[in-house]
N, C-alpha and C positions, 0 to 999 in steps of 0.2 A: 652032630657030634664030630664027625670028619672035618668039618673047619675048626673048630675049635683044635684039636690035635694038631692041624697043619699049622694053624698058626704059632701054637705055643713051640713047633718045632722050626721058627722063621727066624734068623739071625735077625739083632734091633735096625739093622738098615733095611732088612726085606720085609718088616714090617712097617716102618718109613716109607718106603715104596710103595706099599700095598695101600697104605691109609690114602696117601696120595694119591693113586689112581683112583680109588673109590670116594673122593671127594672130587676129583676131577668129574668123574662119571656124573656126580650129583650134577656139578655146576652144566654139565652136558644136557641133561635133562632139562633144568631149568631152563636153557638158552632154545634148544627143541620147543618145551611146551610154551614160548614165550612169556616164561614169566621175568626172566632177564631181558636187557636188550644187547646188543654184540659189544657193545661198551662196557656194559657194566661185565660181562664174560671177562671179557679180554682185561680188566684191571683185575676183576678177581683172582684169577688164572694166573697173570701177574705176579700177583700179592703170594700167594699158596706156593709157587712156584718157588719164589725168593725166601718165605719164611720155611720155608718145606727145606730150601737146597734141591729142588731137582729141576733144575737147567739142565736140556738134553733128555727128559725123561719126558715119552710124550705118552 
């Protein structure tokens, strides 16, 4: 219930941020358990990055 309250009190760019680290994170895992390989990381990463708008957000 404490996430849900923090979140609902995130301005729409800190939740922009936040969706994007936790999808970063995913893509992290998959590149970890090898279910990606560093290419296919690194385009997606890319991609999230550019559609996202967080250049410089790491």
């Amino acid at each position: 219930m404490d996430k849900k309250v923090a979140w609902e009190n995130l301005s729409a760019d800190e939740k922009k941020k936040e969706l994007f680290l936790q999808q970063k994170h995913t893509l992290d895992l998959f590149l970890e358990r090898h279910a990606i390989t560093q290419a296919q990381y690194n385009k997606s990463l890319g991609d999230l990055r550019d559609k996202m708008g967080m250049r410089g957000v790491e």
